[in-house]
C-alpha positions as CSV (number, residue, x, y, z in Angstrom):
1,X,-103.4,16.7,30.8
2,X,-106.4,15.9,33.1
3,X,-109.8,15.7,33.7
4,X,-110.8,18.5,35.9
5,X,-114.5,18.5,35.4
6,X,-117.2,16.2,34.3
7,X,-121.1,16.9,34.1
8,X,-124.3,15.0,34.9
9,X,-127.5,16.5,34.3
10,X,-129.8,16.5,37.5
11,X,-133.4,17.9,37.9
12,X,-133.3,19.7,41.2
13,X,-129.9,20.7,42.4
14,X,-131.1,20.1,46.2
15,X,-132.2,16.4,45.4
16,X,-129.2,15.7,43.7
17,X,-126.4,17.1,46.3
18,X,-128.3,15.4,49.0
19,X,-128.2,12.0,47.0
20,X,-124.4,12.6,46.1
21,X,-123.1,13.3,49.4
22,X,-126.0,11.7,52.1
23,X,-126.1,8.3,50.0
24,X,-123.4,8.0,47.7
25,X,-120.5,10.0,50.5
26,X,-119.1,12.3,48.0
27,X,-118.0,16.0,49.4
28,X,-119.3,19.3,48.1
29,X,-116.5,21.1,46.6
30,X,-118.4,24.0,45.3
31,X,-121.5,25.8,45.8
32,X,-122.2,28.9,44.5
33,X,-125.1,30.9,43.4
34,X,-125.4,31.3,39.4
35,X,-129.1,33.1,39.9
36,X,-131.7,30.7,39.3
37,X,-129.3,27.7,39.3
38,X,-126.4,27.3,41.4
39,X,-122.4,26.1,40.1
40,X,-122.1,22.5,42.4
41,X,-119.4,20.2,42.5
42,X,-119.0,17.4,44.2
43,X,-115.8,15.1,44.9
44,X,-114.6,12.0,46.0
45,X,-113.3,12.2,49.4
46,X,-110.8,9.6,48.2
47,X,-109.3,12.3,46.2
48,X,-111.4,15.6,47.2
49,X,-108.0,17.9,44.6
50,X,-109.4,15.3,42.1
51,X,-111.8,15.1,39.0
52,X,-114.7,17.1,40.0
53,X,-118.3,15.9,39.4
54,X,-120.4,19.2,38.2
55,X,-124.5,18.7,39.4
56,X,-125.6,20.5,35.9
57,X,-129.0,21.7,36.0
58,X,-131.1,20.3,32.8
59,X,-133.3,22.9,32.2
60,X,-131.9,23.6,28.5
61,X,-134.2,21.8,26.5
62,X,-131.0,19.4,24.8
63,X,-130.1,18.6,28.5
64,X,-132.9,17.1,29.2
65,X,-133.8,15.8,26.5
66,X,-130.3,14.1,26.8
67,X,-131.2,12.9,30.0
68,X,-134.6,11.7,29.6
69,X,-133.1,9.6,25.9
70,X,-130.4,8.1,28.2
71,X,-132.7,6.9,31.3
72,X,-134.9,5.5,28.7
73,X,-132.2,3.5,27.1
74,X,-131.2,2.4,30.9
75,X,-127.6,4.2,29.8
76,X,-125.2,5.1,32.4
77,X,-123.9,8.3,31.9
78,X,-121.5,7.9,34.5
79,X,-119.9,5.2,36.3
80,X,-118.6,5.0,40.0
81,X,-116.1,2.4,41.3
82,X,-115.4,1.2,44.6
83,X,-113.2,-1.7,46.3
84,X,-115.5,-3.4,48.0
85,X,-119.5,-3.5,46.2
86,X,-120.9,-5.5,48.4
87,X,-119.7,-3.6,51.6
88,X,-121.0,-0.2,50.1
């Protein structure tokens, strides 16, 4: 068994996928209209068949309120690693 998929709530889809792939280099996997919201992925380009990261819309009430408990906490909800901080 795997992890296929794994969530992070964002506040605008656009913002996010242009913060995941422009800043951080992941890939878009997936993007496909869902009506008002839209179904993203995004992967690592280290393993773009890997674990991918869904861009989750938090416009149910418990997603954001999920979101805005764990940014006030200053608690990560995910974590990236790389091999080299100081050269990314």
């Amino acid at each position: 068994m795997k992890i296929a998929l794994t969530s992070v709530m964002v506040d605008d889809q656009d913002r996010a996928l242009a913060f995941y792939t422009g800043r951080l280099g992941f890939l878009t996997k997936q993007d496909i209209p869902m009506g008002q919201y839209r179904w993203i992925t995004v992967v690592s380009p280290e393993a773009p068949d890997g674990v991918e990261l869904v861009l989750e819309p938090n416009a149910h009430p418990a997603g954001r309120a999920f979101q805005e408990a764990m940014f006030a906490d200053g608690l990560p909800v995910a974590t990236f690693a790389v091999a080299d901080v100081h050269g990314e």
